[in-house]
C-alpha angles and dihedrals in degrees: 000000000000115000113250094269099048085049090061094058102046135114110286073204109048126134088233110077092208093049088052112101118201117264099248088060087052091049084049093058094033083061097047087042087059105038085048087055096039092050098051088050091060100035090243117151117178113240133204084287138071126196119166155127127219115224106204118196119248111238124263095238085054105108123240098249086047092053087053097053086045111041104115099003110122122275116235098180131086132326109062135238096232097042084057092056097049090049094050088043090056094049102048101033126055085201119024091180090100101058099106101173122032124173118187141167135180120219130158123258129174083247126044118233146129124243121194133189133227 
């Protein structure tokens, strides 16, 4: 049987049942994998330092006219402002330890993304 940390790391969809990880952890690495690449696209390397909102995107079943009352006011649902941050800190930083300010809000947007200032 995998250690904790190999488990992690496996196939959700593996033929073995105790080599399969949950959805939400392969989301979790789906999402790292993509903010490292997106990143290094850009040159951008995360300081000591972390300054950011969260644009969540506004569901589909949301109306129009709804959409438009919403679009950048702050998000109050799941998931939370901190757990973000510590995503995005684990993906962009091999040691977080030495952010020693961060400063983060959530809003809704049409598009999800994630905007961070240098």
């Amino acid at each position: 049987f995998p250690s904790h940390d190999n488990r992690c790391k496996t196939n959700p969809t593996h033929i073995d049942p105790r080599k399969r990880q949950r959805n939400s952890v392969a989301k979790y690495f789906a999402f790292k994998t993509l903010l490292k690449l997106q990143a290094k696209q850009l040159g951008f390397e995360l300081g000591n330092y972390l300054d950011a909102v969260y644009v969540i995107p506004m569901p589909n079943s949301w109306s129009s006219k709804k959409k438009k009352e919403m679009n950048g006011l702050p998000c109050m649902v799941k998931p939370d402002c901190d757990n973000i941050t510590k995503a995005v800190k684990d993906a962009l930083k091999d040691n977080d330890g030495d952010v020693w300010w961060e400063k983060a809000e959530k809003r809704w947007g049409y598009k999800g993304s994630i905007i961070i200032f240098c």
